[in-house]
C-alpha positions in Angstrom: -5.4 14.8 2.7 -7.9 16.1 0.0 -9.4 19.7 -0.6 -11.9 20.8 -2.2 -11.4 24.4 -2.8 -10.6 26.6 -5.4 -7.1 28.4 -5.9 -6.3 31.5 -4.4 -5.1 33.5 -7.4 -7.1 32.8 -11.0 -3.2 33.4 -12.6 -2.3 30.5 -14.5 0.1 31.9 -16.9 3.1 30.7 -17.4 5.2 33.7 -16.0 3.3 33.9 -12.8 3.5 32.7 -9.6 -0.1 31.2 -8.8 -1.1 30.3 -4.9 -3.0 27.0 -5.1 -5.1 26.1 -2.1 -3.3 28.7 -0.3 -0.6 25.5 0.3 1.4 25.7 -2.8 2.8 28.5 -4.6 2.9 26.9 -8.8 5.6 28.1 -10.4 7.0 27.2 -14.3 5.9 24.8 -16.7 8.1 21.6 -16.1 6.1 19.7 -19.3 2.5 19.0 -20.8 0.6 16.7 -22.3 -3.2 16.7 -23.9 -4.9 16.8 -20.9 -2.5 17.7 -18.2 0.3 20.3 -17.4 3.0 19.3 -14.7 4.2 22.3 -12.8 7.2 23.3 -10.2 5.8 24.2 -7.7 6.4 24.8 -3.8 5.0 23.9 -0.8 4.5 27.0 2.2 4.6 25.2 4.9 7.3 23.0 4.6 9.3 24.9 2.0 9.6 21.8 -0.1 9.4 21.4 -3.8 7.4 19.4 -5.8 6.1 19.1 -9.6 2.0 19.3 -9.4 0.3 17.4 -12.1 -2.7 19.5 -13.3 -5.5 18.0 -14.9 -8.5 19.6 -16.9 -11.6 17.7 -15.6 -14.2 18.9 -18.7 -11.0 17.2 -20.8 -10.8 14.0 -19.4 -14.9 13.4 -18.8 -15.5 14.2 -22.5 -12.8 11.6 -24.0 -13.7 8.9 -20.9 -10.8 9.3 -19.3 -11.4 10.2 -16.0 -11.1 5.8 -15.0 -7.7 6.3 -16.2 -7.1 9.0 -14.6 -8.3 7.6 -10.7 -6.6 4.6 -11.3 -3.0 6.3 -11.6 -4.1 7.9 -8.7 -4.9 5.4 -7.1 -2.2 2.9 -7.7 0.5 5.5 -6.8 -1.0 6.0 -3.5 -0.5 2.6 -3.5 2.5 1.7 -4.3 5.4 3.5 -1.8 8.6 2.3 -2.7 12.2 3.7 -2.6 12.3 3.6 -7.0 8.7 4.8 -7.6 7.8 8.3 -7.9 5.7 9.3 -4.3 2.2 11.1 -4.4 2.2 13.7 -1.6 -1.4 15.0 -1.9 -4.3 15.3 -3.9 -6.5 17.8 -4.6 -9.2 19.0 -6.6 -11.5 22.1 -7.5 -14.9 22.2 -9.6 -12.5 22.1 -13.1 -9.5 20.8 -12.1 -7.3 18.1 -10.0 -4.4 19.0 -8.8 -1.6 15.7 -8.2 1.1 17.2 -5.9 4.4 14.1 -6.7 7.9 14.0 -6.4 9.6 16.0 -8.0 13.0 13.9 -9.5 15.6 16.0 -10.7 17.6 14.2 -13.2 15.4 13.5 -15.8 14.7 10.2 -17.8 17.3 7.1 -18.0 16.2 7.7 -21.7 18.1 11.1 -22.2 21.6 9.0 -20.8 20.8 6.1 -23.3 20.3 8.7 -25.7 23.9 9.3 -25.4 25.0 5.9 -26.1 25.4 2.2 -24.2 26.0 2.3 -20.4 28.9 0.3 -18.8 27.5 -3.0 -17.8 28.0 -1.7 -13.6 25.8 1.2 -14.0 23.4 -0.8 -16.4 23.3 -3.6 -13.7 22.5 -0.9 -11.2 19.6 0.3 -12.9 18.1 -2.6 -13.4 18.4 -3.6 -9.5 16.4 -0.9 -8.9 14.1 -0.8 -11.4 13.3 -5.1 -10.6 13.0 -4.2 -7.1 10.0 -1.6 -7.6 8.3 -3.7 -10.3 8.4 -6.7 -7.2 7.1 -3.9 -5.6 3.9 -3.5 -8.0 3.7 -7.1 -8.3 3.5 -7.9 -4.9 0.8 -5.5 -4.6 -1.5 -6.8 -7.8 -0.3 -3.8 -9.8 1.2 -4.2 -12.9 2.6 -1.4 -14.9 2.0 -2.0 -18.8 4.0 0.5 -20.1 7.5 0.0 -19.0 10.2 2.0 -21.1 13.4 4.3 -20.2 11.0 7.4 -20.8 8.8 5.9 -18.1 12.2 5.8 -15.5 13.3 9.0 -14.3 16.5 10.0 -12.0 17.0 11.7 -8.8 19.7 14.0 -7.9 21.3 11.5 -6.6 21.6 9.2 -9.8 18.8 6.5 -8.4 16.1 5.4 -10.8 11.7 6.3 -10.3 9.2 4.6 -11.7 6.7 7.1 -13.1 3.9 7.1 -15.5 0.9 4.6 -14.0 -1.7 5.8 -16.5 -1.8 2.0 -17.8 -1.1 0.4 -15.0 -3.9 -2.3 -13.8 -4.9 -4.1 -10.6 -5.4 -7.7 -9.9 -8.9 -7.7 -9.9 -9.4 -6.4 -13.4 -8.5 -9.6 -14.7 -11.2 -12.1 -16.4 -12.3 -15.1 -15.4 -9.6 -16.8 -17.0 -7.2 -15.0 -15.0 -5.5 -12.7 -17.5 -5.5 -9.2 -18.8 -7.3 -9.0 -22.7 -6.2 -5.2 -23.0 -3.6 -4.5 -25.7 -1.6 -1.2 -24.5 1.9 -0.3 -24.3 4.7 1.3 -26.2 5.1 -1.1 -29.6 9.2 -1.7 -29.0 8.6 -2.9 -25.3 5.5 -4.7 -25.8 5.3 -8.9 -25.3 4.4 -11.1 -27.6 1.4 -12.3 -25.9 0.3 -8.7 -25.5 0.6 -8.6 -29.4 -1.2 -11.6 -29.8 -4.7 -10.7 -27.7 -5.3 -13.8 -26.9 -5.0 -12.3 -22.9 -2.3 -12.5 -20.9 -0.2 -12.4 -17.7 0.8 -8.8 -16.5 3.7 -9.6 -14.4 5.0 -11.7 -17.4 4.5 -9.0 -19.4 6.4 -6.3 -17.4 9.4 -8.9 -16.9 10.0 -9.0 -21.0 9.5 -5.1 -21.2 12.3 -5.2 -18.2 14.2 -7.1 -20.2 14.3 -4.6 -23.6 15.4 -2.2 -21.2 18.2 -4.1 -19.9 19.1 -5.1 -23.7 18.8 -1.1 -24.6 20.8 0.4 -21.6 23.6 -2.1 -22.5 23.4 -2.3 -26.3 22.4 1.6 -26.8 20.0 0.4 -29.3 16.7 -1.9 -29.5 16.7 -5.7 -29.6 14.0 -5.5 -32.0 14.0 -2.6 -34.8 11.9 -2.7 -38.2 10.5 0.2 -40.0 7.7 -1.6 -41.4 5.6 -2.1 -37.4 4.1 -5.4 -38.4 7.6 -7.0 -39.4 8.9 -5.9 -36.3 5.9 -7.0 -34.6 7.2 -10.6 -36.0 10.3 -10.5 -34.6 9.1 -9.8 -31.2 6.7 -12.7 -31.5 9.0 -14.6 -32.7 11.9 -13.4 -29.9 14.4 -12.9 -33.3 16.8 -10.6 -31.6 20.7 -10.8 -31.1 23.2 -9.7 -28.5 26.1 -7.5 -29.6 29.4 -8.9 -29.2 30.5 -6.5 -26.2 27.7 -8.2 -23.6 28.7 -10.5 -21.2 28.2 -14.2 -21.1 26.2 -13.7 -18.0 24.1 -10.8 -19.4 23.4 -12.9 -22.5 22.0 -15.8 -20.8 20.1 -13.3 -18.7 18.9 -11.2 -21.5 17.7 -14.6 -23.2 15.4 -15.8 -20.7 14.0 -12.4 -20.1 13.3 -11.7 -23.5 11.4 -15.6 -24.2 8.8 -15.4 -26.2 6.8 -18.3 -24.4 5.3 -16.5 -21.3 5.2 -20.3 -19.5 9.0 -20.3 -19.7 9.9 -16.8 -19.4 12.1 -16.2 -16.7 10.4 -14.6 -12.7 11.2 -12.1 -10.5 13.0 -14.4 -7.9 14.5 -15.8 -10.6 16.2 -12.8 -11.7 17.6 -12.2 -8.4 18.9 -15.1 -7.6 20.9 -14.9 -11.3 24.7 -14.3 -11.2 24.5 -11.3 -13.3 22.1 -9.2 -11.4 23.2 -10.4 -7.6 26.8 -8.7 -8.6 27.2 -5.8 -6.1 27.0 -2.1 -7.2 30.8 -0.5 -7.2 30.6 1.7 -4.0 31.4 4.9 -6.4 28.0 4.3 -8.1 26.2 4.3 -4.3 25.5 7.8 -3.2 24.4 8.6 1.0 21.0 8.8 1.1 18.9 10.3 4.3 16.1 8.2 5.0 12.9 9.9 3.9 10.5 9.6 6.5 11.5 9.4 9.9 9.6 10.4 13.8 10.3 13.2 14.8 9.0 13.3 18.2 12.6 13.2 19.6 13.1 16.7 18.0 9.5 18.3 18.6 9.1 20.1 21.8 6.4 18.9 23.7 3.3 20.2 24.2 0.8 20.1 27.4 -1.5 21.0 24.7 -2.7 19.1 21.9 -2.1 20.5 18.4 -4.9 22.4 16.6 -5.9 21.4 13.3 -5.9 23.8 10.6 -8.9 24.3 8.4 -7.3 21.7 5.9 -7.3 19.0 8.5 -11.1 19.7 9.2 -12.4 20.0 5.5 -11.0 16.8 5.0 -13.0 14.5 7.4 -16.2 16.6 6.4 -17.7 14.3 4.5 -19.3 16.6 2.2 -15.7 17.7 1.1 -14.2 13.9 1.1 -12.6 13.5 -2.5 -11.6 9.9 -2.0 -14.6 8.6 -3.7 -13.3 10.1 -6.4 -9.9 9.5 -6.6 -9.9 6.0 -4.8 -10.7 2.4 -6.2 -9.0 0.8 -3.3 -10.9 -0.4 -0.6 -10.7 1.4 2.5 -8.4 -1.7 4.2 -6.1 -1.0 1.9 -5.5 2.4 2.7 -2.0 3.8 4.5 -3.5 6.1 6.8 -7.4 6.4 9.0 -8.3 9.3 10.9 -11.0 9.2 13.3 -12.8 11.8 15.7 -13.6 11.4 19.4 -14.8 13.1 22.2 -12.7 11.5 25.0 -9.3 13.1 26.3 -6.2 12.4 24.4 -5.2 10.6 27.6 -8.0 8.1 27.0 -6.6 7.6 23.6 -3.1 7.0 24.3 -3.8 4.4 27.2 -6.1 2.8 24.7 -3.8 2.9 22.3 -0.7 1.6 24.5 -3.1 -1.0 25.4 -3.5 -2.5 22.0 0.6 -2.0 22.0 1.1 -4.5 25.0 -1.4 -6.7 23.8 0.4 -7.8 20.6 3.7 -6.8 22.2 4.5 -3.9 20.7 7.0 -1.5 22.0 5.3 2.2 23.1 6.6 5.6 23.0 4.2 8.2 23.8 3.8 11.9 24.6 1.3 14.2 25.3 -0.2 14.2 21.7 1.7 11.5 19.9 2.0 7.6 20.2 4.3 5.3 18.1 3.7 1.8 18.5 7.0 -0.5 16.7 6.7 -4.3 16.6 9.5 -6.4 17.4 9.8 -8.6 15.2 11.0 -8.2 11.6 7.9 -8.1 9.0 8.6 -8.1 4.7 10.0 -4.4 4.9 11.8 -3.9 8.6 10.1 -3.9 11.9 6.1 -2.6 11.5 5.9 1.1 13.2 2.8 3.2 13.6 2.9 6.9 14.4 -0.5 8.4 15.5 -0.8 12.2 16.2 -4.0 13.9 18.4 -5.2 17.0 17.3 -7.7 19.6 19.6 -10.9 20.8 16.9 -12.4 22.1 20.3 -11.6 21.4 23.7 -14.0 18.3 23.5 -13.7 17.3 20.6 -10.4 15.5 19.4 -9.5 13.8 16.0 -7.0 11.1 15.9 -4.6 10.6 12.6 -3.2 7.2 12.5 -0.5 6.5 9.8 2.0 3.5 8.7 5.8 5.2 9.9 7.5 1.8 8.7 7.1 -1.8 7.4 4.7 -3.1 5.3 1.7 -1.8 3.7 -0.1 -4.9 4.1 0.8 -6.5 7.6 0.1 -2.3 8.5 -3.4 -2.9 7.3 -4.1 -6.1 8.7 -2.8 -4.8 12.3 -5.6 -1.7 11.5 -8.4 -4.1 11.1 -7.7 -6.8 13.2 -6.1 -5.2 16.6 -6.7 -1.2 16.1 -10.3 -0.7 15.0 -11.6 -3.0 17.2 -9.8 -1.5 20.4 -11.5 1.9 19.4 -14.8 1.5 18.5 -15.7 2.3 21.4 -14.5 5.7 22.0 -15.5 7.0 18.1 -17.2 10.5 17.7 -20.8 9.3 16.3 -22.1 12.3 14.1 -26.2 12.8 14.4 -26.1 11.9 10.7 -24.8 8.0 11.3 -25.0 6.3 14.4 -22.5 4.1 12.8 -19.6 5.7 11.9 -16.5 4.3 11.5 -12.7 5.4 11.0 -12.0 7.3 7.8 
């Protein structure tokens, strides 16, 4: 959900408390760069911290960053995965736009290198994590391009985030000849074909920067070191690195075809997984309880003969004249992980039409007064597809539906949107006197 209005409290300092939105109260300075500071800050009405990302807009228009800028935003609304820093919100006022994230805890896997080589079990565990969210990316067209310990933060419970998509690229910004031609990246983790400009492939190009991080987290140093940049720049070309002595036979192997300098023959994803080295299981003293992060919670809600207002939040954000998506969003509106949509029938005409689309594709239905969840039953690429929509009252006549992925797949999620849900409600959409074609959000 976007906004579109100014902070509450013109106190920016440092020392102060500032209200943003009246949502979130900002608190300290958690870092900065050029164009951005990254607060703590809290959420009121769930009591939840997060760090909020703020960016100067006059800043980034006047040095042409502002693509950059929409495509992080973009790709981490994309990309929800267990190891990648979440986006909670998005915001924005006339000079500034506010990124509401995560906020991980434990700071970068590059302040416990910093300390010296990892034992090869919590090594192998990073890695697991970290080649599961770049599969992740991959599988969604999205490669990262600057993949380096600073770039991989902890949580409190010692599991590794992704962060950092500022030069990460999709799919369809590749040329005709099917590669990327943009050199960018941090010079140690960089490939060779990246060096060479002569375009490339980006998932190739993440896998060797994977693999100078496995080299660094076990050997404490970097494969490829030179203080003169274009002799090291050779060695990378020309993959001249060596293991230390105290790496296993199985990480070696690994590590070699990781860090091939021939992009043809460098090693994949499902190759990695399926090698000896990585499918070695994670001592159960490295494995911390996790609750699951998102779960229904209609089971614990009371329930209400009445459906739910909406707060002025909820209503700014389908006025079109206050939508920020444009803005923030290069995906196409398929490939989004939520729709809202308004209509003037009953919530009871909803949630038959809804559980009618549910026994159509033979999805099990639980329903209450102002919520539906429809589940699949069969197993999709992440679990069993599950889609939670809520109905909230704007007047008495006048309801607006919020329909969001609660599990699976962001993909088959999106498919089941266009091809089963849209369809089953265009007929009961809230047409403004502006378009006599409106669709869902």
């Amino acid at each position: 959900m976007m906004c579109d209005k100014g902070s509450s409290s013109s106190s920016s300092g440092e020392g102060h408390s500032t209200l943003l939105h009246g949502k979130y109260e900002l608190g300290r300075v958690l870092g900065h760069g050029t164009f951005a500071k990254v607060y703590h800050a809290r959420n009121l009405q769930n009591g939840k911290n997060v760090a909020m990302k703020v960016v100067g807009k006059e800043k980034v228009i006047k040095v042409g960053m502002m693509e950059q800028i929409k495509r992080e935003i973009s790709v981490m609304k994309m990309v929800k995965h267990p190891n990648i820093v979440d986006l909670h919100e998005v915001m924005a006022s006339k000079s500034k736009i506010y990124i509401a994230m995560e906020l991980v805890r434990g700071g970068e896997l590059f302040n416990k290198v910093a300390k010296g080589r990892l034992k090869e079990d919590l090594a192998r565990f990073y890695f697991q994590q970290l080649i599961s969210a770049i599969d992740f990316c991959h599988s969604r067209g999205v490669y990262h391009r600057d993949l380096k310990p600073e770039n991989l933060l902890l949580d409190e419970d010692g599991n590794l985030k992704v962060s950092d998509f500022g030069l990460s690229t999709f799919a369809e910004h590749l040329r005709q000849d099917g590669l990327l031609h943009t050199t960018c990246g941090t010079p140690a983790y960089v490939s060779p074909e990246v060096i060479a400009r002569k375009g490339y492939d980006g998932a190739k190009a993440d896998i060797w920067s994977c693999g100078v991080i496995l080299y660094v987290l076990l050997a404490g140093f970097l494969p490829f070191q030179d203080d003169n940049l274009v002799a090291m720049y050779k060695k990378i070309y020309k993959g001249d690195f060596k293991c230390p002595p105290w790496f296993s036979l199985e990480a070696r192997r690994l590590i070699t075809k990781l860090l091939d300098p021939n992009p043809n023959t460098r090693i994949s994803i499902s190759k990695i997984m399926d090698s000896s080295w990585f499918k070695k299981s994670v001592p159960k003293s490295m494995v911390k309880t996790k609750e699951e992060r998102e779960f229904y919670l209609e089971d614990k809600c009371e329930k209400s003969k009445q459906p739910a207002t909406m707060n002025a939040f909820h209503i700014i954000s389908l006025s079109e004249g206050f939508d920020l998506s444009p803005l923030f969003e290069e995906k196409k509106r398929e490939e989004r992980e939520e729709l809202r949509f308004a209509t003037a029938g009953t919530p009871s005409i909803v949630i038959s039409r809804l559980e009618e689309v549910a026994k159509a594709v033979k999805f099990d239905v639980k329903s209450s007064e102002t919520k539906v969840r429809l589940q699949g039953q069969e197993r999709g690429r992440k679990g069993k597809l599950a889609i939670a929509a809520d109905i909230y009252a704007v007047t008495p006549s006048f309801m607006v539906v919020e329909v969001k992925k609660d599990n699976g797949d962001t993909l088959e999620y999106n498919q089941f949107c266009s091809k089963e849900l849209r369809p089953a409600l265009k007929d009961i959409l809230w047409t403004s006197p502006r378009s006599e074609n409106s669709t869902p959000a």
